[in-house]
N, C-alpha and C positions, 0 to 999 in steps of 0.2 A: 504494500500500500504506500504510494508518495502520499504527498502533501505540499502543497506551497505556501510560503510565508503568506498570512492574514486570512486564510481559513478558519473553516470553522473547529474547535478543540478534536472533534472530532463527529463521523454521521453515523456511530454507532453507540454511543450512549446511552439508550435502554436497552443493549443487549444482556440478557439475565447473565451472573456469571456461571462460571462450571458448576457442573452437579458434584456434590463433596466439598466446594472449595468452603472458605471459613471467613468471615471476616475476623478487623480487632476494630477498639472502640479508637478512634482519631489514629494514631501513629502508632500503640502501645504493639508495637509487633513480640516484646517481651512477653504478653501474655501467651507467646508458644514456644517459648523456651526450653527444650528438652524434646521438644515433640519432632519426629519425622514422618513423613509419609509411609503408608503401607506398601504402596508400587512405588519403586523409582519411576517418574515420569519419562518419557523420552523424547531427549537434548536434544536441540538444535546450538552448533556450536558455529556461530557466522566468523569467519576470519577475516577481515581485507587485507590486501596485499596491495603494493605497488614497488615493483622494481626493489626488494628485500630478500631475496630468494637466503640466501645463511639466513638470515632472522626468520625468516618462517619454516626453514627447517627444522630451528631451534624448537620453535612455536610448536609444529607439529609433533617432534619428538615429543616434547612434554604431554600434548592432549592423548597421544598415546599409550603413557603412563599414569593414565587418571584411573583412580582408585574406583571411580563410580566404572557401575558394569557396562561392557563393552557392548553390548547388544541393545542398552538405551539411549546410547552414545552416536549422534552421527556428525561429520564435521565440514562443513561446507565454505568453500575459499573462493571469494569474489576478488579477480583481479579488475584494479580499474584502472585499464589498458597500458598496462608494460610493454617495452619494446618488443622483449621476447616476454611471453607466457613463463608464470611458474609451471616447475615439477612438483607433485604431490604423489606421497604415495598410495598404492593400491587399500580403495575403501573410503579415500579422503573427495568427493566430491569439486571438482573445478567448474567455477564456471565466470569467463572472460568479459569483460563489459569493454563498448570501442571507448576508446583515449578522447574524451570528450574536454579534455580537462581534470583537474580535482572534484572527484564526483562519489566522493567518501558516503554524504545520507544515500544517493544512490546505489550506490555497490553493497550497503546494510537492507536497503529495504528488496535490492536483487536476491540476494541472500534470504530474506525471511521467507520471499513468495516462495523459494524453490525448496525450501525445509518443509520438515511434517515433525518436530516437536511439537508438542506443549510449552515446553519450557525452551527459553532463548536466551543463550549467552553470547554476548556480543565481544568479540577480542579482539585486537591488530596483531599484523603479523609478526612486530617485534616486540609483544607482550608475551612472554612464556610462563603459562601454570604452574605453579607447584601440583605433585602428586594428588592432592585432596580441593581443590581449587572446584572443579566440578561439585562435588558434591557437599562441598560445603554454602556455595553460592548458590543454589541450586534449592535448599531444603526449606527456606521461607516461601516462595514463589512458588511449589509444590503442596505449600498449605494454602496461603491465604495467598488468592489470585491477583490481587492489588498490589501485591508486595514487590517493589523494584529496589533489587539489590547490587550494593557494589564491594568490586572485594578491595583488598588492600594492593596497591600497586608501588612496586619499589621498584629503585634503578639500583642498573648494576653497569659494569663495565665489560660487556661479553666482547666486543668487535675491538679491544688492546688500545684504543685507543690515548685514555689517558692514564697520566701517573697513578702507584699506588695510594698514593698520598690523595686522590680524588681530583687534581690539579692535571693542565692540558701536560702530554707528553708530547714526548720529540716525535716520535713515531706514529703512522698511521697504517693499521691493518690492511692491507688488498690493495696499497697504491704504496710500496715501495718503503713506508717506512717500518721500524724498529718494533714496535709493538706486535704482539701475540694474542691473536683471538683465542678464546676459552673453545674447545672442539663443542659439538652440536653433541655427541657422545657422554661429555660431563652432565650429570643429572641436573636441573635446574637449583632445586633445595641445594644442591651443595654450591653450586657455583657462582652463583648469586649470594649469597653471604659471604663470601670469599671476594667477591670485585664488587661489592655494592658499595653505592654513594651514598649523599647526603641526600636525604627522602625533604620531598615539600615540607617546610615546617606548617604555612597556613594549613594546609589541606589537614596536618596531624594534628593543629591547633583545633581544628573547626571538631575533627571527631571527638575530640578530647569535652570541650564546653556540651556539645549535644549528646553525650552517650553514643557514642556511634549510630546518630542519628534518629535516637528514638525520642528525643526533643527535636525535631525536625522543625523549620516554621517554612514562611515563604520563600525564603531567598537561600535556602539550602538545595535550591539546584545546582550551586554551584561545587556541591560537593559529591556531584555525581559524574564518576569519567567514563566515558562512554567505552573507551578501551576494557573495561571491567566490569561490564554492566549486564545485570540479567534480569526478567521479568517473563511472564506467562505470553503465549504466544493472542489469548484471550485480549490481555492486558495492552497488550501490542495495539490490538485493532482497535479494540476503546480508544485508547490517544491517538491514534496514525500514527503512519511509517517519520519515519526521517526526514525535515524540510530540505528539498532537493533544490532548494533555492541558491543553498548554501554551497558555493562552488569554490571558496578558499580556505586555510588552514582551521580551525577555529569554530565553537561557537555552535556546534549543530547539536552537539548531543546535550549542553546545558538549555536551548530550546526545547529539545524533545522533553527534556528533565522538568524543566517547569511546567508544559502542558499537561505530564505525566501526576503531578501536584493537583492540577485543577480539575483533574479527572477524577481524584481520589485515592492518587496512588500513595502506599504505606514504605516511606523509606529507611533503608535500615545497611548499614555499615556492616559487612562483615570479616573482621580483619582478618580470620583464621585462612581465609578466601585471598590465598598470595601468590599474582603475578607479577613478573620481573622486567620491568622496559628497560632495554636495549640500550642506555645512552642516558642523559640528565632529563628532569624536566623541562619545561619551555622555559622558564627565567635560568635554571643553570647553562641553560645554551647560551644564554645573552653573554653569559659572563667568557664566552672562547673555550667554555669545558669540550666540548665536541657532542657528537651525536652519536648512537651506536651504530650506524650504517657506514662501510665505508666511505660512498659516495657522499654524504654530509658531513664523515670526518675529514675528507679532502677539501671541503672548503673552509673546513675552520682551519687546515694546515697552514691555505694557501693566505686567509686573512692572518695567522699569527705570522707568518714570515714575513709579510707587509710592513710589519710593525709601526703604522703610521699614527700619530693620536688619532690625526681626521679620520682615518679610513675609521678607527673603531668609533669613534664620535658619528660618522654620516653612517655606520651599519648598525649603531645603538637606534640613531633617528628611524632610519625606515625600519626596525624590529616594531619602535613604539609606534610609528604611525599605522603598522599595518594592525597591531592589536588595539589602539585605538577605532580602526575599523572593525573589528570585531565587536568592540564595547560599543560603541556606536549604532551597529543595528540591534544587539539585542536591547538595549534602553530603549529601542524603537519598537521590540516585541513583547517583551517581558517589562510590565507597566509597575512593579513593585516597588517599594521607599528602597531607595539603597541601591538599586538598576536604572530608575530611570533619571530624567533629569529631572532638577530641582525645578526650575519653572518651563521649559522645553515642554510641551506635550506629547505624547507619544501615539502611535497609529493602535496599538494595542490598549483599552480599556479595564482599568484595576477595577474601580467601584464605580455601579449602575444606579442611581437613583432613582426609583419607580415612584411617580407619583399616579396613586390609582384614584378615579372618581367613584362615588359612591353609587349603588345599582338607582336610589332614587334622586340625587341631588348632583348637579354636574357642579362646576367646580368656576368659580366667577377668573377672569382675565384678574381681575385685582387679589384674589386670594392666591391665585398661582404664581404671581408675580411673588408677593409677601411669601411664599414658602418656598418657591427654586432660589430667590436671593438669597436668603439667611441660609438655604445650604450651601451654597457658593460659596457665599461667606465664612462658614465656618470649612470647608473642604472644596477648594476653588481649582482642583485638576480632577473631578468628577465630572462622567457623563448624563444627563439629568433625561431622563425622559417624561414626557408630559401629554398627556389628549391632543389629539389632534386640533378640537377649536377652539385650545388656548396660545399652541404651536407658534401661530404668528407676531405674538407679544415680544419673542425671543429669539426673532427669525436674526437679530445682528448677532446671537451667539453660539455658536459654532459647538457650545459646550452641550446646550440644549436640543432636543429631537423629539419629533413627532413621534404617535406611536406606529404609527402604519408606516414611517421610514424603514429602508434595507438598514439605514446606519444602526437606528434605534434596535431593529430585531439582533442586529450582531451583537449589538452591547449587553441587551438584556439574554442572550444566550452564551456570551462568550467570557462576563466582567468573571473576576475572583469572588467579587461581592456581593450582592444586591440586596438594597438598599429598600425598602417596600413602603411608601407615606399615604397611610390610610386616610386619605383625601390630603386637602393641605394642612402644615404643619409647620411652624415655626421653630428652628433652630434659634436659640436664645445665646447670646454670646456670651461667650468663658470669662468669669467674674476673676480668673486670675489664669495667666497662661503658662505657668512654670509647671517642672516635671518632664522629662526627656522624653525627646522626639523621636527616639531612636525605633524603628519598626519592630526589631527581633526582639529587643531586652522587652518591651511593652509587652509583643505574645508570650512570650516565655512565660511574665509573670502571668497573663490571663491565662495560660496551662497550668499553672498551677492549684488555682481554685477560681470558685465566679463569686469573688466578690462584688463589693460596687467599684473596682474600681477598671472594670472591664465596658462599666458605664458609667464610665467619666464624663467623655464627649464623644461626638458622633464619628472622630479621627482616632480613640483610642479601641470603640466600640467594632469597627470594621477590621483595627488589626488582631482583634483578639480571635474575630470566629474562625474557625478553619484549622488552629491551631490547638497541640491538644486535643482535647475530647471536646471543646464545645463547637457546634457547627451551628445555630442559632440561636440569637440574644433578641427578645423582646422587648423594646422600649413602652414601659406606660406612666400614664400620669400617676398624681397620687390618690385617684380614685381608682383607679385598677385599669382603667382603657386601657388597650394597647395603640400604642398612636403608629411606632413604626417595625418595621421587622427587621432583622442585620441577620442575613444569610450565606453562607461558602457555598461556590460554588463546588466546592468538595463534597459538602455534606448533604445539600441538593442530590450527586448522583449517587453518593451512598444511598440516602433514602430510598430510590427506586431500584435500588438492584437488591438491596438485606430489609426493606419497610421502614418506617418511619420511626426514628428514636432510639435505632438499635447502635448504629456506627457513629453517632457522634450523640450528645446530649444539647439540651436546649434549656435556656436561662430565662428568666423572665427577673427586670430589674426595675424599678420606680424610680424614675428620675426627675431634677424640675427645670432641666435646659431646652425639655419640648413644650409647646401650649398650640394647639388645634384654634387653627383659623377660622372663626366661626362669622356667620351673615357675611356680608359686604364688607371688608377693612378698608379704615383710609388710608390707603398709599402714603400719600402727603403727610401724615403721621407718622408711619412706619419709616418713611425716609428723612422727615423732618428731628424721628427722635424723641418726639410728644407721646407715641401710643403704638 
């Protein structure tokens, strides 16, 4: 299944899940701790390759020493078009895509359609398994269908490139220099501790603060690397294939990773789940450490013999401008506090604002005015949808949508949030606005319990749902109305695939920052500051 960037999440979201599978309540995929599956499911193991042939030998000797059974095991290699084709051996499934370019979501979603797993683990060809790597990544997403797991990915120094010491060497493996590639024959588990580098410290940071993930909030897709990544092949088609949009370095599988969020997905770290990449991460390359391919340790040779300040100065430049590009569209997809820009708008829609009219009383030009302002005002990068004949009031705001607009139907099916105002409703401005801003540390604390102070204001109310177990927060007055609803869109498709109440829980709080617009208001009031 492709997809293109600004689709919809996906066109199969009431599909019921597997028969057996399980859910857990928000993220707690702890509650299956100890548990395996009865049947090993059977693997789909996608490799990509490009022009790696040692590294995906390495690759493949490993998955051929996977402890899980051989007969649940299949392993399928999409090259996206090397000059010459790799060699695979007998049982390992090839299949060639033309040289389009960098066409990495394509060559993964080439790969899915031609599998016949359940379960999908996504590799590169210079990621090499450990022995238990299968079946350790492999045993949540075999329970509960939602579960998308990533295993622990370490560097090591297979292709001799650099010093013991983890610093660039003289030598470069397969172009002439001094250095000594680890043989494809040395088992991974040993040889990989023996030449491994310095591991991402963010990335050990990020599992460290979340449990490995079982505090997960919004913007922990970034801690999902697509080279180590497994989920139900169900799970797959809920979120779509790969954005084939994506046709340079970067950026597709933390895309995929956050749609995979808004879908419902339960994610979860499993560090016992150890592959070994071939070379440094992306910032240790910057630094002139090398890369584990020969061909990209010959060009860090040929830049350290250079030894120019500028050259490394103008090759720093275009490293950060091109990941600037990266950061650049996904701020543009992924609409989160912390991804997107601070006042920039984004094409991708975080929180939906439904203003609904009542079945007997429509809704006056001047009460919808008083109630999409005051939410602007308090949350002014929301998309607000409103009846269509009060629409023309807010026709100069861009922010505003009809409801029978395509725009308004994406929003209201695609936001993280949605926002429900049981006719119009007045957001009352924050009598003190201290207390951090900060997106994560605010969910965090609202996983912890639903106090009140998950219904602070209508900005701390939207970060809190989704996170954790609560998937929707009821705003009412102090006579018990409910005035507005704060809903995930996570918890939305939990509800129709486990029923309603089971996968996440719902809050109901009294608050006195809302008051319901009632008769005719005066504008001229409400703007003047009088009433």
């Amino acid at each position: 299944m492709s997809r293109d960037a600004g689709s919809p999440v996906s066109d199969a979201t009431d599909t019921a899940p597997p028969a057996g599978g399980r859910f857990v309540v928000g993220n707690a995929w702890d509650a299956l701790d100890g548990v395996w599956p009865d049947l090993p499911p059977l693997v789909s193991v996608v490799v990509v390759h490009y022009r790696q042939q040692a590294e995906l030998d390495r690759t493949l000797a490993a998955l051929a020493r996977q402890s899980y059974p051989a007969e649940r095991l299949e392993v399928i290699v999409v090259d996206d078009g090397s000059p010459t084709p790799p060699t695979v051996p007998e049982g390992v499934r090839l299949i060639v895509q033309e040289d389009l370019g960098f066409r990495l979501s394509a060559a993964r979603n080439v790969g899915v359609a031609a599998s016949s797993g359940s379960v999908l683990c996504f590799v590169d060809a210079d990621t090499s398994p450990e022995p238990d790597y299968v079946l350790r990544l492999t045993r949540l997403p075999a329970l509960a269908p939602e579960a998308v797991t990533v295993g622990q990915r370490k560097h090591a120094d297979f292709a001799g490139v650099l010093g013991g010491d983890g610093g660039a060497g003289d030598g470069v493996a397969g172009v002439g220099g001094d250095g000594v590639a680890v043989p494809v024959s040395e088992p991974v588990e040993v040889a990989g501790p023996a030449h491994d580098l310095e591991q991402p410290r963010w990335l050990q940071q990020a599992y460290g603060w979340s449990a490995d993930l079982l505090h997960a909030d919004d913007r922990s897709y970034r801690h999902l690397i697509g080279a180590v990544t497994c989920c139900t092949r169900w799970f797959f088609d809920q979120v779509g294939g790969f954005d084939e949009s994506f046709t340079s370095y970067g950026g597709e599988d933390w895309e995929w990773a956050h749609r995979a969020w808004l879908a419902g997905g339960v994610f979860a770290h499993v560090p016992g789940a150890v592959a070994w990449h071939d070379g440094p991460d992306w910032a240790g390359r910057a630094t002139g450490a090398g890369a584990g391919s020969a061909a990209s340790a010959g060009s860090v040779a040929s830049a350290a013999s250079a030894g120019s300040a500028v050259a490394r100065e103008d090759e720093e430049a275009r490293r950060q401008a091109e990941k600037n590009g990266e950061t650049l569209r996904l701020a543009d997809l992924i609409a989160v506090r912390g991804s997107r820009g601070f006042g920039v708008r984004s094409r991708a829609v975080d929180v939906c604002v439904d203003l609904v009219a009542s079945v007997r009383t429509s809704i006056s030009a001047g009460a919808a005015f008083v109630a999409v302002d005051s939410v602007l005002a308090a949350m002014p990068d929301v998309t607000v949808v409103v009846p269509d004949d009060v629409a023309p009031v807010f026709e100069a705001d861009q922010r505003v949508r009809g409801r029978s607009s395509d725009a308004a139907a994406a929003a209201l099916a695609g936001a993280r949030v949605l926002v429900t105002l049981d006719g119009p409703v007045r957001v009352l401005p924050a009598v003190e606005a201290g207390g951090s801003d900060d997106a994560r540390v605010q969910a965090l604390a609202a996983a912890v319990g639903l106090g009140d102070d998950v219904a602070r204001d209508l900005r701390t109310a939207t970060d809190a749902v989704g996170v954790g177990s609560l998937g929707t927060l009821e705003l009412a007055d102090p006579s018990g109305r409910v005035l507005v609803t704060v809903e995930s869109r996570r918890a939305a498709l939990r509800a129709r695939r486990w029923g309603a109440g089971v996968a996440f829980v719902s809050h109901r709080a009294s608050v006195d920052w809302l008051t319901p617009v009632t008769g005719e208001p005066s504008v001229a009031a409400y703007l003047g500051g009088w009433g």
